[in-house]
C-alpha positions as CSV (number, residue, x, y, z in Angstrom):
1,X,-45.8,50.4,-37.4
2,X,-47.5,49.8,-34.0
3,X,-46.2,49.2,-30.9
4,X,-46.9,45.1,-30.7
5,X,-45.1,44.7,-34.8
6,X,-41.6,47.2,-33.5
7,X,-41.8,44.9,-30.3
8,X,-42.0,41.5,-32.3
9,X,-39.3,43.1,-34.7
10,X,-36.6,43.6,-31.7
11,X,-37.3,40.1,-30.0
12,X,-36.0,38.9,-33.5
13,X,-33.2,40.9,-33.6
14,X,-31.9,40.3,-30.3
15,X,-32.5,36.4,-31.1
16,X,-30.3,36.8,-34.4
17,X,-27.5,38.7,-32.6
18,X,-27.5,36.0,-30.0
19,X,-27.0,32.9,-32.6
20,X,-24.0,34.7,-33.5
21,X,-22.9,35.4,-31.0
22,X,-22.7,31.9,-29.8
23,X,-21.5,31.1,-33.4
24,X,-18.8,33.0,-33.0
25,X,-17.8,32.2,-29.4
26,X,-17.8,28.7,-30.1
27,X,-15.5,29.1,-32.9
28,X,-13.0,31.1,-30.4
29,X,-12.9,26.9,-28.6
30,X,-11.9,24.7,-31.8
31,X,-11.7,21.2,-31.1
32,X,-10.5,18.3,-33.2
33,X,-12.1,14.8,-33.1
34,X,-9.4,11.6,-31.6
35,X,-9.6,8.6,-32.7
36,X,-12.0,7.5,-30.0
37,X,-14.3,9.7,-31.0
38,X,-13.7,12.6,-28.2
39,X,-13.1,15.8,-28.6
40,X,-9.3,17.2,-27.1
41,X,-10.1,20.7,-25.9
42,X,-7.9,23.7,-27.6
43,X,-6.5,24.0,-24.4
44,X,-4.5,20.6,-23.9
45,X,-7.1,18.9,-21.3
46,X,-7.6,15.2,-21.9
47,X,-11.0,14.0,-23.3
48,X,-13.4,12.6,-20.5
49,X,-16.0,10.2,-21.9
50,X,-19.6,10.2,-21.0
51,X,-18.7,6.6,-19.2
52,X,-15.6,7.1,-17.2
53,X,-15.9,4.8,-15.0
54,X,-14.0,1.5,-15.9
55,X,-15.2,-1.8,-15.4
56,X,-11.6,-4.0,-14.5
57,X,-10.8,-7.8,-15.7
58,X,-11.1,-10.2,-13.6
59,X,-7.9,-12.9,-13.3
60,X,-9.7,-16.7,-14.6
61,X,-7.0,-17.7,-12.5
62,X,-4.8,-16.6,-9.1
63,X,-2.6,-17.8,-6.7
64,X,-1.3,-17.4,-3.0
65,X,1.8,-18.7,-2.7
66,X,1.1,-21.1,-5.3
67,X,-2.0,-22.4,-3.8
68,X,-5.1,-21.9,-6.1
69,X,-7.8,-19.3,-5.0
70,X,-10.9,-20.9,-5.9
71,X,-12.6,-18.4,-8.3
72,X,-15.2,-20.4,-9.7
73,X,-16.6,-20.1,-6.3
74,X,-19.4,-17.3,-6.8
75,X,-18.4,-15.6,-3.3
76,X,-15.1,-16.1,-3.6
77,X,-15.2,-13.8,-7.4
78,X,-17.1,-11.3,-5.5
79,X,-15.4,-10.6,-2.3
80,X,-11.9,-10.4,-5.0
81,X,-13.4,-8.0,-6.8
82,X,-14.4,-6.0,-3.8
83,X,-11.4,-5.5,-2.8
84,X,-9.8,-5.0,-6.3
85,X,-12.3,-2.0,-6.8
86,X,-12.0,-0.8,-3.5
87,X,-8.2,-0.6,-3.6
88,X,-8.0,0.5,-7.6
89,X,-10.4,3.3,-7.1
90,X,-8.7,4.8,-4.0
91,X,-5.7,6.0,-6.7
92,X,-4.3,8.2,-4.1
93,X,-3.5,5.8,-1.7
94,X,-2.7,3.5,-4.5
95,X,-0.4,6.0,-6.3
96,X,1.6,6.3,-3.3
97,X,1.7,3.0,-2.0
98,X,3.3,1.8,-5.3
99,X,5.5,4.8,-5.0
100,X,6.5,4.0,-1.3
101,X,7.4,0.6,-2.5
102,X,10.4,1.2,-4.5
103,X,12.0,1.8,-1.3
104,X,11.4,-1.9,0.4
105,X,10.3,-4.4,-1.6
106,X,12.8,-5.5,-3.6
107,X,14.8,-6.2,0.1
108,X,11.5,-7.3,1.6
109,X,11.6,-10.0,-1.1
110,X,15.0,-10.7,-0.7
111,X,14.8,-11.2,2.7
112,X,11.6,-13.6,2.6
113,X,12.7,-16.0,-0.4
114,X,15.9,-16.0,2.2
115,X,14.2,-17.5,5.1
116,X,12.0,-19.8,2.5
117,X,9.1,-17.7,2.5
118,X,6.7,-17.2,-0.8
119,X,7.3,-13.7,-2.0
120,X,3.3,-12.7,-2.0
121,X,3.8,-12.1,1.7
122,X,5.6,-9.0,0.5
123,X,2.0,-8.2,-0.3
124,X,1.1,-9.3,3.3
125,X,2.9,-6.6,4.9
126,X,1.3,-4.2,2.2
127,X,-2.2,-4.9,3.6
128,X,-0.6,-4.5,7.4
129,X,0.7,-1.0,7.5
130,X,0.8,0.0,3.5
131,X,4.7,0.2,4.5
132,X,4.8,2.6,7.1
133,X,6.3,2.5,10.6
134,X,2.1,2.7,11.8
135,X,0.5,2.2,14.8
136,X,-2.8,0.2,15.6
137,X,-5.5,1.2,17.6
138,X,-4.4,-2.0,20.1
139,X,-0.6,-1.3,20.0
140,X,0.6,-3.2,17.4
141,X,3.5,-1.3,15.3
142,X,5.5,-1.1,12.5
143,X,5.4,-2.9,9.0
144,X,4.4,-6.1,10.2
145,X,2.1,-5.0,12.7
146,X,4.0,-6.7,15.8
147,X,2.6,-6.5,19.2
148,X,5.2,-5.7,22.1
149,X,4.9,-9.2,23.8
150,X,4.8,-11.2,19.9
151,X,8.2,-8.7,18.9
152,X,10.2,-9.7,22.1
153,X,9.4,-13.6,21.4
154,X,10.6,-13.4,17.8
155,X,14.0,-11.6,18.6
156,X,13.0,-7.9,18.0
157,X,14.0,-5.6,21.5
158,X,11.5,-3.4,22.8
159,X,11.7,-0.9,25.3
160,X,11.3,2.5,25.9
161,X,14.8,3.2,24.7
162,X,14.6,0.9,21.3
163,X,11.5,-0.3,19.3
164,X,13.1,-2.8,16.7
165,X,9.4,-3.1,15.5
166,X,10.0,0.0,13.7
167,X,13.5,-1.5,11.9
168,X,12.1,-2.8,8.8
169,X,14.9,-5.0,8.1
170,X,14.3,-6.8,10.9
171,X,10.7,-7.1,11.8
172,X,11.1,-8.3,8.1
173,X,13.4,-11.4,9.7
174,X,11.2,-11.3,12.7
175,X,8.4,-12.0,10.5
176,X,9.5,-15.1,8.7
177,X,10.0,-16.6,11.7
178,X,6.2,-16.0,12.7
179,X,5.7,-17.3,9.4
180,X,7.6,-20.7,9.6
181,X,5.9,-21.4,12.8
182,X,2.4,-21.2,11.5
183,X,3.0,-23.4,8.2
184,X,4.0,-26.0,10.8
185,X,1.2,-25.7,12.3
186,X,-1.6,-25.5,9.2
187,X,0.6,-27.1,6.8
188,X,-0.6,-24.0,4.0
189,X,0.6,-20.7,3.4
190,X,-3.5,-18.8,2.6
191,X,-4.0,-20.3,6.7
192,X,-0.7,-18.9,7.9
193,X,-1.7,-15.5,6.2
194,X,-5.4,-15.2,7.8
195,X,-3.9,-16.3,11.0
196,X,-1.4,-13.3,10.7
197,X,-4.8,-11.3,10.9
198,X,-6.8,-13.2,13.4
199,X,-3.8,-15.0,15.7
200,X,-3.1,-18.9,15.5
201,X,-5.2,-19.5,18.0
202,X,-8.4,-17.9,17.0
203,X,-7.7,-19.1,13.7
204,X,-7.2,-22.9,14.7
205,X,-10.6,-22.5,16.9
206,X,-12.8,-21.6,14.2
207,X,-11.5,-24.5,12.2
208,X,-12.3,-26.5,14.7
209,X,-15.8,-25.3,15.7
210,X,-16.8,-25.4,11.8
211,X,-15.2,-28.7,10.7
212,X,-13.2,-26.8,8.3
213,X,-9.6,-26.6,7.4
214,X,-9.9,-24.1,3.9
215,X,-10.0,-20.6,4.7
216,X,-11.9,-20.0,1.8
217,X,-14.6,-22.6,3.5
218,X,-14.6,-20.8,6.7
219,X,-17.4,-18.0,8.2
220,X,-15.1,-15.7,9.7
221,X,-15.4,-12.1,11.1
222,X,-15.2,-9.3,8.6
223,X,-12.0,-8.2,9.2
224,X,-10.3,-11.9,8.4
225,X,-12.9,-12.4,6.0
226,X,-11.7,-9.7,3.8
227,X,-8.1,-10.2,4.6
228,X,-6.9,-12.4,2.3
229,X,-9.0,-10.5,-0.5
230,X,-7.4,-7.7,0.1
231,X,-3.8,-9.1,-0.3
232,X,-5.1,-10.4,-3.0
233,X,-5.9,-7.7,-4.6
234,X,-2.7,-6.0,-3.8
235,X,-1.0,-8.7,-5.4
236,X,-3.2,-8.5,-8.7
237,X,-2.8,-4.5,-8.9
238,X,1.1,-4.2,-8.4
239,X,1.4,-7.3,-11.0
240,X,-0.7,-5.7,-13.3
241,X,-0.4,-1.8,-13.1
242,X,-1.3,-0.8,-16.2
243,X,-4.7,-2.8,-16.5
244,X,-5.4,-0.8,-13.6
245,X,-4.7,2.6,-14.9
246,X,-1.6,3.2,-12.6
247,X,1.4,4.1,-15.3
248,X,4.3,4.8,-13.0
249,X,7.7,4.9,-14.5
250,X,10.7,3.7,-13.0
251,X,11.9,7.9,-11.5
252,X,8.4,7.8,-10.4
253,X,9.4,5.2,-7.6
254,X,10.7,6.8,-4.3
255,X,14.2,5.5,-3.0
256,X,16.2,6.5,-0.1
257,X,19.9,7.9,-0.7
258,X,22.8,5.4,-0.5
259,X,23.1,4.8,3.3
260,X,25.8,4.1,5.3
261,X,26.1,2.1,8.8
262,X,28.1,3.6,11.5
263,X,28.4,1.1,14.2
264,X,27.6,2.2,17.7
265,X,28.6,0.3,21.2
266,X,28.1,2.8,23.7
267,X,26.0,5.2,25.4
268,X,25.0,8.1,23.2
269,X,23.8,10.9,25.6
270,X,22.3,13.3,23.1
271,X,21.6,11.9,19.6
272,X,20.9,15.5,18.3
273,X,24.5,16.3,19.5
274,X,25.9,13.3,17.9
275,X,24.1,13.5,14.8
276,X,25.9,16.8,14.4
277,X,29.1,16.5,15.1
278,X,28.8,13.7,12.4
279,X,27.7,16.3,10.0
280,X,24.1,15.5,9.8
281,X,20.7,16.5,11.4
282,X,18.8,14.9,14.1
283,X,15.7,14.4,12.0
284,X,18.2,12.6,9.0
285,X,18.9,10.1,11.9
286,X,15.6,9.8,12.9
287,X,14.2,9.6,9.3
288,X,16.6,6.4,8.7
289,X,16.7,4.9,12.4
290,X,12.7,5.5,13.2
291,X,13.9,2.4,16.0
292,X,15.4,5.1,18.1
293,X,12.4,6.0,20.5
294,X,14.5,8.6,22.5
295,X,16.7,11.8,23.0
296,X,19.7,9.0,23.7
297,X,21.0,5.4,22.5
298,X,21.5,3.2,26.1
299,X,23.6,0.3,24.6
300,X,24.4,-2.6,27.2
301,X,28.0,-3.8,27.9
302,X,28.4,-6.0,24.5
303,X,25.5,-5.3,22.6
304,X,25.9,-3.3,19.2
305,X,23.8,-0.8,16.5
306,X,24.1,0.2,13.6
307,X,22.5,3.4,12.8
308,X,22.4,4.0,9.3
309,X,23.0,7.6,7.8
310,X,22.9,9.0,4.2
311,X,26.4,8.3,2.5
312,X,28.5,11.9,2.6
């Protein structure tokens, strides 16, 4: 046998032994067909179809606050579903947004249906901070996004000791207020949310320059534009959860201990000190009273806190 035939005969060899051992490796991975028609690995991982990417319904219909959003408007339909994909395809932030939630909005509601206020502005407030005590690039803080000179003509103290804008409770009540100013003044609750974005003012002018009333009629900047969309869209997603992908169960929603309110009404020197000889930590006290801006509580002749604490 020459040299070219032994050299053809090993090529086929070494192609047999291949085959089987592929054969034999893939049999090492069995798999088992689901009903959709994907395989589940041996090895528990959940099947990933060639098209993963989902393609959401639509609401034919949506409110704000019981006013219709006018969806057989071709714009308006897009610029909601922007905002829907944008905010259902971020699942991180989404995940822990609806997590974060347990914590406030049940109150949050409570408090607005209170005051007389629609409960999508819960939703409002989402879009503002994502219901953390934030900071904006131009200095306005807490859930509601007050600015220093807005807080202190609603109620809320500011100053260097106290920041009530980070007391969600009652920038909450500080917010309704806001709120039931601006309906007197547009007279619909979709303007008194856009204006919550762009001020009363601003939001008044543009109405003015474009002979328009109806947000959804009105060329705005981006920012305002996009606003109420994204509201919105907060308010379709946490209403519908599941169409979204987002299966949380009720332990998978964060809540804060039973708290306790231990009245103050006088100077605290050192709020580490007094956190301690109360039993607890000075980051518990700052965790559930993030309105305390300093080292110590001034409290003028009078005037009384509550500083909240997990129950012992």
């Amino acid at each position: 046998m020459n040299r070219f035939h032994l050299n053809a005969l090993y090529g086929l060899i070494a192609i047999c032994m291949a085959m089987l051992g592929y054969l034999l490796w893939k049999q090492s991975f069995p798999s088992t067909p689901t009903d959709s028609g994907f395989p589940i690995s041996s090895q528990g991982f959940s099947p990933i179809p060639l098209d993963s990417v989902r393609i959401f319904p639509i609401p034919e219909s949506l409110t704000f606050a019981g006013e219709p959003v006018p969806l057989d408007h071709q714009d308006i339909l897009e610029r909601l579903e922007r905002e829907i994909y944008v905010n259902a395809y971020w699942q991180s932030n989404m995940i822990l947004l609806m997590k974060r939630s347990g914590k406030y909005l049940d109150e949050i509601t409570r408090i607005l249906k209170e005051e007389g206020i629609p409960e999508d502005f819960k939703y409002l407030a989402i879009a503002e901070s994502g219901l953390m005590n934030v900071t904006s690039p131009a200095g306005a803080k807490g859930f509601w996004q007050f600015m220093q000179g807005t807080a202190k003509d609603y109620g809320l103290e500011v100053n260097r000791n106290i920041d009530e804008r980070y007391d969600w409770k009652k920038s909450t009540l500080a917010a309704t207020k806001y709120l039931k100013e601006a309906h007197d003044k547009f007279g619909n609750w979709t303007s008194v949310a856009a204006s919550y974005n762009m001020g009363q003012t601003g939001f008044s002018k543009r109405q003015k320059e474009q002979l328009e009333e109806d947000y959804y009629h009105l060329l705005l900047n981006d920012e305002t534009s996009r606003y109420m969309f994204r509201i919105l869209a907060f308010k379709v997603i946490f209403e519908n959860p599941k169409t979204f992908g987002f299966n949380l169960r009720e332990k998978d929603y964060y809540q804060d201990p039973p708290l306790q309110a231990i009245e103050v009404n006088e100077d605290i020197s050192n709020l580490a000190e007094w956190a301690k000889s109360k039993g607890y930590t000075y980051k518990e006290l700052k965790i559930y009273n993030p309105w305390l801006r300093e080292r110590n509580l001034n409290v003028r002749r009078g005037k009384t806190y509550q500083i909240l604490l997990p129950e012992r």
